[in-house]
Every structure is written in structure tokens, then in C-alpha cells.
Phi, psi and omega in degrees: 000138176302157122007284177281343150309327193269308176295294223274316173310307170314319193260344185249027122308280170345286172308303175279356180287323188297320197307146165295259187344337190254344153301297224278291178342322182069039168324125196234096175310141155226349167207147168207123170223195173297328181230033177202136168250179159198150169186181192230176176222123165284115202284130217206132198293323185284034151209036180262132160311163181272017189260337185115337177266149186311141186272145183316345187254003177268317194281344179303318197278352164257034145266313191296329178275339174296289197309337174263345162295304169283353157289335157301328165344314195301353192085334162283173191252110172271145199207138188274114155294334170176182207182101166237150190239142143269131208242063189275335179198153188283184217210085210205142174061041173218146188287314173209163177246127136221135248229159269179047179272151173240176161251145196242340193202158184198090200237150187346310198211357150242151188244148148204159205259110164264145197275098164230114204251109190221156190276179154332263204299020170064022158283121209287161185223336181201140164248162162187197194213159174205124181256143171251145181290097165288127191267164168277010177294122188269136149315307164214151211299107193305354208243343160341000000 
């Protein structure tokens, strides 16, 4: 990783450990590089359904913030343009889910993520795709 690869990681940590919403989630980061995050959730009774599984709009939304954290790599500040989640298996009975964004493309003014969501035991439970907008806002300041 560059230098400046190294500032853009540091600082897009930064955002997300500060997000509330990435809190309240109890997002835990364990690997980050440039085109790929991995991090967990603790399956945790504030964000389960009424079936017993994490609810789907908890696991959409730790995908949408993994993914757009590594879309920020890119040096820009990133805004999510669209997002599908496949729902393959409930998310049910595990200590923590953890989700998986790599980035497949990083192109003039869209980035896009692809979603890989698995239990303990590494079983996938959800896929998806995320296209992110790059704004012209630099992450962190170049001349820095």
C-alpha cells in the first residue's frame, strides 16, 4: 500500500468506527486493504426479527457501509447509487456475521462492490452488488 493508500485507509477507519449507525451495528473491522474490507457484526437481539434472524435491513445496511468504505479507497468520498442483496439463507444462531466487500471496478465516476455475507462457520447467507457515485471530494487532503 502507498503511502497515500495508507492516509486514505487510516481515515476511512476513522469514519467508520465515529458512524453512530456503524456503532450501533457493533461493526469490528479485521482486514482492510485497498480493494477488499472484511469485518463482523455480533448477532445481537436489538437488530433480530420477528422469525429469530438478523433482520435484513441490518445485514443490507452492513454491507452498504462495508462497501462504500472500500469504495472510498479510490481517494474520493463515495455515495451509494444502487444496491442488491440476495437473501439465501437466514442469519440465525451465530456469535458474529461476517461480511466481505471487494471491489470489481473503480471507474471515472462509479466504483462497484461486490457483497459477500457468511456465518461461523463460513457459510454464504447473502450476496450482493453495490454501485457507488465518486464525488469530488478527496478523502484526505493530498498536499498533506
Amino acid at each position: 500500500m502507498t503511502p497515500y493508500e495508507e492516509k486514505v485507509k487510516e481515515r476511512m477507519t476513522q469514519v467508520l468506527l465515529e458512524d453512530s449507525f456503524s456503532r450501533y451495528l457493533g461493526i469490528e473491522i479485521l482486514e482492510f486493504d485497498v480493494e477488499r474490507i472484511k469485518a463482523r457484526i455480533p448477532f445481537d437481539e436489538k437488530i433480530i426479527n420477528n422469525y429469530g434472524s438478523l433482520h435484513g435491513g441490518a445485514l443490507y445496511s452492513f454491507a452498504d457501509i462495508l462497501g462504500g468504505t472500500v469504495a472510498c479507497m479510490t481517494g474520493k468520498f463515495c455515495f451509494t447509487v444502487s444496491g442488491s442483496m440476495n437473501y439465501l439463507s437466514l442469519a440465525v444462531s451465530n456469535k458474529y456475521i461476517y461480511c466481505e466487500a471487494k471491489r470489481v471496478r473503480a471507474g471515472g465516476h462509479l466504483v462497484v462492490v461486490s457483497i459477500d455475507i457468511t456465518d461461523d462457520d463460513g457459510k454464504l447467507l447473502d450476496n450482493g452488488s453495490f454501485t457507488f457515485y465518486r464525488s469530488e471530494k478527496d478523502v484526505v487532503d493530498q498536499n498533506a
